[in-house]
C-alpha positions in Angstrom: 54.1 14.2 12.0 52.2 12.4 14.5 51.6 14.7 16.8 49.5 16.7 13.9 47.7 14.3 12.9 46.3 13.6 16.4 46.1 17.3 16.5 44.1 17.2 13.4 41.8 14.1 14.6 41.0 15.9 17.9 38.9 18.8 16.3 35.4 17.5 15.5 35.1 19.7 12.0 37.6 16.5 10.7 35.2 14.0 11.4 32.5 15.5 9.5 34.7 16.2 6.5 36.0 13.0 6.8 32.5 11.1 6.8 31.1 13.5 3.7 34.0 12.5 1.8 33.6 8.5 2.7 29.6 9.4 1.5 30.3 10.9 -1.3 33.1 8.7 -2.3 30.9 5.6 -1.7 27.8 6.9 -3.7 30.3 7.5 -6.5 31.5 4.3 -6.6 27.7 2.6 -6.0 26.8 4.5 -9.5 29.6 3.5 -11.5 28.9 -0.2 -10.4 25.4 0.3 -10.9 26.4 1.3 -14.8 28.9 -1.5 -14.9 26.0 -4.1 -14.7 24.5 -2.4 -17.3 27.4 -3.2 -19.7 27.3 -7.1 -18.4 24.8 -8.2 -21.9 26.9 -6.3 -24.5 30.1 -7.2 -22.8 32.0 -10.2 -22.0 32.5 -11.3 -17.9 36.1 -11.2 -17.9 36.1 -7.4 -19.0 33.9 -6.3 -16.6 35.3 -8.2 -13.8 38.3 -6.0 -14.6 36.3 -3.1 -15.0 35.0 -3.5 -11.5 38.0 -4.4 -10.2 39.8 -1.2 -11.6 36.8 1.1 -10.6 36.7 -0.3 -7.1 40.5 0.4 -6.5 40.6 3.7 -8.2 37.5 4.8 -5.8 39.4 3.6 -3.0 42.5 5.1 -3.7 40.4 8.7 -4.2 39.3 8.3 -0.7 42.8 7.3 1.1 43.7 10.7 -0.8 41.4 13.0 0.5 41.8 11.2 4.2 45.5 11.9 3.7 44.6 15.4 2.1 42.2 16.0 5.6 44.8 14.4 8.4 47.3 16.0 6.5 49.0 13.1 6.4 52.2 13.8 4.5 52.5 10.9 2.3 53.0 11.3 -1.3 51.6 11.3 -3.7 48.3 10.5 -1.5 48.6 14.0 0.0 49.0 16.0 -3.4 46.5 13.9 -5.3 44.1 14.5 -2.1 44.6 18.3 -2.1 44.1 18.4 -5.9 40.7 16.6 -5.6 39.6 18.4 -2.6 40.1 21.5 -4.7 37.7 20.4 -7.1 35.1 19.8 -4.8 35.4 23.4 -3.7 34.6 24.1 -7.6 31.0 24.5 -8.9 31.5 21.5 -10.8 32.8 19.5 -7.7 29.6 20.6 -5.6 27.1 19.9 -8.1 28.9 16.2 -8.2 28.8 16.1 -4.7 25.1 17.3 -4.6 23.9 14.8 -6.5 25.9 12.1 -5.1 24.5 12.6 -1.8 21.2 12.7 -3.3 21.0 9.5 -4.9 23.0 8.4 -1.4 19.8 9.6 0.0 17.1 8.4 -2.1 18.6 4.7 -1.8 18.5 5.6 2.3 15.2 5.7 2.1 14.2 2.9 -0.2 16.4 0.7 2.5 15.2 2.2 5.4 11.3 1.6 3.7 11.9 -1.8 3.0 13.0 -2.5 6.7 9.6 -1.0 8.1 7.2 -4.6 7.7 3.8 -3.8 9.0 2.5 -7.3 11.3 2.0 -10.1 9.9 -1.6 -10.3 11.1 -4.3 -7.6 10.3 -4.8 -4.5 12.9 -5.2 -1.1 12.7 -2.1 -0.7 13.8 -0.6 -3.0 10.7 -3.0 -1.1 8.5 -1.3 2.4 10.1 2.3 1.4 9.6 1.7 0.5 6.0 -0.4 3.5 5.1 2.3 6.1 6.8 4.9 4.3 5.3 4.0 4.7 2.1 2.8 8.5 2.3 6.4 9.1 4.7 8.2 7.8 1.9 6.9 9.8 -1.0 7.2 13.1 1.0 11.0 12.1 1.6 12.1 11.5 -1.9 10.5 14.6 -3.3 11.7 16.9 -0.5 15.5 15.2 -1.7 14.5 16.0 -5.3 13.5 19.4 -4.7 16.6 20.1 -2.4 19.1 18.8 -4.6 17.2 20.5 -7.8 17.8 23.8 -5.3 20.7 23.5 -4.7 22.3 22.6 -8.3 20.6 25.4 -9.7 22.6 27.7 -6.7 26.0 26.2 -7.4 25.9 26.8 -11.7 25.0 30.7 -10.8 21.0 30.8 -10.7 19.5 33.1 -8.1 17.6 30.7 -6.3 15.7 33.4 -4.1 14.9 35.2 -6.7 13.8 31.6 -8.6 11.8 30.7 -5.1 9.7 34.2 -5.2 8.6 33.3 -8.5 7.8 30.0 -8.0 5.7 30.9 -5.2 3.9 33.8 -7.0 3.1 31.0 -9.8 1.9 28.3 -7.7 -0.6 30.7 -5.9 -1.6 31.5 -9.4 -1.7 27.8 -10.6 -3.7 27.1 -7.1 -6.8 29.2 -8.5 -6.6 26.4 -11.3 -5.7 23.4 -9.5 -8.0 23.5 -6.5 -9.1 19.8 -6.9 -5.5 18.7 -6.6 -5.5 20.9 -3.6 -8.9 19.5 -2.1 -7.5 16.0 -3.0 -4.4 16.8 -0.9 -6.6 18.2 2.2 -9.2 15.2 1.9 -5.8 12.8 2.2 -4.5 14.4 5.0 -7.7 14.1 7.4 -8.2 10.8 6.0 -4.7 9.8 7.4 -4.9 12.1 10.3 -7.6 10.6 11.6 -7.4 7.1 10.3 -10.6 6.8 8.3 -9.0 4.2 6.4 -5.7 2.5 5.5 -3.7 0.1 2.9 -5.0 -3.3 3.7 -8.5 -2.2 4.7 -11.7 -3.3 2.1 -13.8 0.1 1.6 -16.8 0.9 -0.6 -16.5 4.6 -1.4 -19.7 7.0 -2.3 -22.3 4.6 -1.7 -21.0 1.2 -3.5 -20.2 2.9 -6.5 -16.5 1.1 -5.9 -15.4 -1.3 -3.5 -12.3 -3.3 -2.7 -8.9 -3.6 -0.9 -7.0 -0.6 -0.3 -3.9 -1.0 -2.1 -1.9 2.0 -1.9 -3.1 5.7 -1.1 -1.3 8.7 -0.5 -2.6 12.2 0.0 -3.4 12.4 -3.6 -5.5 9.5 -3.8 -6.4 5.9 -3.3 -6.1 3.0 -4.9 -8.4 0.0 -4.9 -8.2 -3.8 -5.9 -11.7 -5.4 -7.4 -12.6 -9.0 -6.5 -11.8 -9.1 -10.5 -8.6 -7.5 -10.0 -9.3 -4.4 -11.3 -7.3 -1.2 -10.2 -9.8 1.6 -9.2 -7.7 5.1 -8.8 -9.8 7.3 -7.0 -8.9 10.9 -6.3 -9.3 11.7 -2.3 -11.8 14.8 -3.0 -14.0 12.7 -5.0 -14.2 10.7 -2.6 -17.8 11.5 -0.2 -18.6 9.2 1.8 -16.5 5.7 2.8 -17.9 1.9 4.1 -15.0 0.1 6.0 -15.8 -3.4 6.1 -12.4 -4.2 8.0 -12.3 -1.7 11.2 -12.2 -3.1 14.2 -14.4 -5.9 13.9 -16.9 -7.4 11.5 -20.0 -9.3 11.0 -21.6 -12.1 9.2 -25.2 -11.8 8.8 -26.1 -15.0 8.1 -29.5 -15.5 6.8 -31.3 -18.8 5.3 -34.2 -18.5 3.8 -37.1 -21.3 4.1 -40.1 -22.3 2.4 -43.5 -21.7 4.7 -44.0 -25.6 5.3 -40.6 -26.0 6.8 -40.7 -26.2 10.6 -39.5 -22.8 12.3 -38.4 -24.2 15.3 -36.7 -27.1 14.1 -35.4 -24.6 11.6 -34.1 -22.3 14.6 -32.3 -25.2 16.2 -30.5 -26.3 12.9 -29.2 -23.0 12.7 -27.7 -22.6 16.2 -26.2 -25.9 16.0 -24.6 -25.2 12.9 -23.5 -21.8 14.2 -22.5 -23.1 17.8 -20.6 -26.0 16.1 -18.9 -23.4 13.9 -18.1 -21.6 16.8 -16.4 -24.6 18.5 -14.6 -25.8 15.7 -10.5 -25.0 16.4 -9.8 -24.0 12.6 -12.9 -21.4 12.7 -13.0 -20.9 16.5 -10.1 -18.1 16.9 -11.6 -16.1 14.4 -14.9 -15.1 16.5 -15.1 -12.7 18.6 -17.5 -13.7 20.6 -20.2 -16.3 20.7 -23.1 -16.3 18.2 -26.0 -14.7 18.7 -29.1 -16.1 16.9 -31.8 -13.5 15.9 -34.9 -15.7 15.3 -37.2 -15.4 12.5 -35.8 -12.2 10.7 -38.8 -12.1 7.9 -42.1 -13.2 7.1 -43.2 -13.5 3.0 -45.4 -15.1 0.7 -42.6 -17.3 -0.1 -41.7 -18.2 3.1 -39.9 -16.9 5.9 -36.3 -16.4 7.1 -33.8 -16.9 10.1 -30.8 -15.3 10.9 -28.0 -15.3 13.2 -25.0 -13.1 13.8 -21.4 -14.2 14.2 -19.2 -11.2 15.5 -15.9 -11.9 13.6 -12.0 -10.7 13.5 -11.9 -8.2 10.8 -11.9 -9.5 6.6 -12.7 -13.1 8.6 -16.6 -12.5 7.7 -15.9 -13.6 4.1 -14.4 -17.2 4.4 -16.4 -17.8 7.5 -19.7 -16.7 5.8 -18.9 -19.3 3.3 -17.9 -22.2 5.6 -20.9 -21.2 7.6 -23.6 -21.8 4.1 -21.3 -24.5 3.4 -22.6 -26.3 6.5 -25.7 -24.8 6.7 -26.9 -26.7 3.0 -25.6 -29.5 4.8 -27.5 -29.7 7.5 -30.4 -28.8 6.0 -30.2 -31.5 3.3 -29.8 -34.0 6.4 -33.0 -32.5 8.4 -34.9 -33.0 5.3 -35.7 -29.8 4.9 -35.2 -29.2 1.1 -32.6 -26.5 1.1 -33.6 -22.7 0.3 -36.9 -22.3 -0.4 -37.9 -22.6 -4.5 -37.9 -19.6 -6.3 -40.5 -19.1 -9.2 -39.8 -19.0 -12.5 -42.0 -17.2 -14.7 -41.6 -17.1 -18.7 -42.8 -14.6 -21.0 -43.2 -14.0 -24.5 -45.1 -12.0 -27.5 -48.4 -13.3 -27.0 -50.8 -15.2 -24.6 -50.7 -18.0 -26.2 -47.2 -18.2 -26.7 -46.9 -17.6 -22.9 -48.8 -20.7 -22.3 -47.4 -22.9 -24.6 -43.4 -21.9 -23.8 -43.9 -21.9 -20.0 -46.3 -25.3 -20.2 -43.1 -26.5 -22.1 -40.8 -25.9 -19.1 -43.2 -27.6 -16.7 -43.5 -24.2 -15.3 -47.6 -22.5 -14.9 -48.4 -20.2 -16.9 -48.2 -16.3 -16.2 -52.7 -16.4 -16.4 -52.8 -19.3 -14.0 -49.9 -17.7 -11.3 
C-alpha cells in the first residue's frame, strides 16, 4: 500500500490534482462561510457557531476524500466517498462548480494581492505611477476572470463557444461604428498612462480650467477628479484636450505683493527677500524648497501702484500651504515696516441717476463716480 502511494506521489500530474482540489475545496468552503455571516442577524450565535462548525468539518472531510481518492489511499469509506465526488467533478455540473469556485478564488486573489501593493508614503511620480497602474491592472484582471469563467460555463452546459465568439466579434465591430467615443476614450487612456501624462494623486486642470482638482481614480475609460468643494468631476479620457499638471516634478509659488505708489520699492524689495530667505531657512518650511528663492524685482508698474515678486521653487502640491505661510508672513512684515499692507483698492458705487450716484457714494465716504 505504501509503496503505491509513494508511486502515486512521485508523478507530478498528482500534485496539480491535488492543489486544484485543495483550491477548489477551499473557495467552497470561503463561500459557504461567507453566507453563514449573512444568517448571523436573523439567527441566534449558538446556531451558527454550529453551523460553521459542521460546514468547516464536512469541507474538510470532502478534501481528506478526494486526497485519499488521488493517492489512492485505500481507506474506507474516504476512498469511495473520494471517487464518488471526483466523479462529479468530471460531470458538467461538477465543472461549472469548479469554474466558478476558482473564479471567485481568483477575484479575492486579486483584491488581496491589490491591497498589498501601497504606493509611498510621500508624493513622486513613481508613488503616483504605482497607484495609477494599480488601479487600471486591477480592473483588466477581474474582467479578463469574468469573461473567462462566463466562457467557460457557457462551454461546459453545451453552448458552442466558437461559434458564440465569431458572433460576438462580428457584433462588436458592428457596435464599434456606434461606440467610437468609448473607443477613443479607451485610446486617449492608454497614451495617457503609457506615457505618464498624469496619474491618481496628481492636481490637473483639463481643457483650459474648465475643471481642476486631484486625480482620484482614472482608468482607460476615464478620470476622476476631486474639487476643492469636494465635488466628483467624471471626465471621459477623449474629451479630454488639453491637461495642466500642477504636481509634476516640481512646482512654483509666484508670489506677488502688490503696493501702493508711495510705498518705498527698495525697502519693499528687501522686506520681501527677508521674508522669503527667512522662509527659506525655517526647518518646518525649509525641506520643502527646492532650491533657494529667487526674487524677481518690481514685476509691474500701474496707476495703482506697482508690484514685486519672487519665486520659491517648491516639492510638488507644497506650493499651496507654503504660498499661504509665505502671505501669512508677508502681511506681517509689512504691517511692522509701516507699509500699510496691499495697496487700497477703489470702490466705486453706482446707481439710476446722477444724483443718486452722488448722494449714495458721498454716503459711504467714497467720491463720487463725476469726481473720480
Amino acid at each position: 500500500m505504501l509503496d503505491i502511494v509513494m508511486e502515486t506521489l512521485g508523478r507530478p500530474g498528482t500534485w496539480l490534482v491535488l492543489v486544484l482540489y485543495t483550491v477548489v475545496l477551499l473557495g467552497v468552503w470561503r463561500i459557504g462561510m461567507n453566507m453563514l455571516e449573512l444568517l448571523e442577524p436573523r439567527v441566534p450565535v449558538s446556531v451558527v457557531r454550529v453551523l460553521r462548525v459542521v460546514w468547516s468539518v464536512g469541507s474538510a472531510y470532502v478534501l481528506a476524500a478526494l486526497i485519499a481518492q488521488v493517492i489512492k489511499l485505500p481507506y474506507e469509506p474516504l476512498y469511495s466517498h473520494g471517487r464518488e465526488i471526483a466523479e462529479w467533478f468530471r460531470e458538467s455540473a461538477g465543472r461549472i462548480v469548479a469554474v466558478l469556485v476558482l473564479a471567485f478564488v481568483a477575484w479575492n486573489l486579486v483584491s488581496v494581492v491589490s491591497s498589498k501593493v501601497v504606493p509611498g508614503g510621500e508624493f513622486s511620480r513613481t508613488s503616483v505611477r504605482i497607484a495609477t497602474l494599480k488601479s487600471v491592472v486591477e480592473s483588466a484582471l477581474r474582467a479578463t476572470i469574468m469573461v473567462v469563467a462566463l466562457v467557460t460555463v457557457l462551454d461546459n452546459i453545451g453552448v458552442r463557444t466558437g461559434t458564440l465568439l465569431a458572433g460576438v466579434s462580428v457584433l462588436g465591430l458592428a457596435v464599434s461604428f456606434g461606440a467610437q467615443s468609448l473607443i477613443k476614450d479607451v485610446i486617449t487612456g492608454f497614451f495617457v498612462l503609457l506615457e505618464d501624462q498624469y496619474g491618481v494623486g496628481d492636481v490637473i486642470t483639463v481643457n483650459g480650467g474648465t475643471l481642476s482638482g486631484n486625480v482620484e481614480r482614472m482608468n482607460l475609460r476615464f478620470t476622476a477628479l476631486r474639487a476643492l468643494d469636494g465635488t466628483l468631476h467624471i471626465i471621459p479620457n477623449g474629451q479630454i484636450n488639453t491637461v495642466s499638471v500642477m504636481s509634476k516634478d516640481w512646482s512654483r509659488v509666484v508670489a506677488t505683493v502688490g503696493l501702493p505708489p508711495t510705498a518705498d520699492v527698495n525697502g519693499a524689495l528687501t522686506l520681501l527677500e527677508q521674508v522669503a530667505r527667512e522662509l527659506h531657512a525655517d526647518p518646518a518650511w525649509g525641506y520643502r524648497f527646492l532650491e533657494a528663492p529667487t526674487i524677481d524685482g518690481v514685476s509691474m508698474l500701474t496707476r495703482d501702484g506697482f508690484e514685486v515678486r519672487a519665486l520659491l521653487k517648491v516639492l510638488p502640491k507644497e506650493q499651496w500651504a507654503l504660498g499661504r505661510e509665505f502671505n501669512r508672513r508677508m502681511k506681517m512684515a509689512l504691517d511692522d515696516a509701516g507699509m500699510g499692507g496691499l495697496r487700497p483698492q477703489l470702490m466705486v458705487v453706482r446707481q439710476e441717476g446722477a444724483n443718486t450716484d452722488a448722494g449714495a457714494a458721498g454716503a459711504l465716504g467714497v467720491p463720487s463716480p463725476g469726481t473720480i
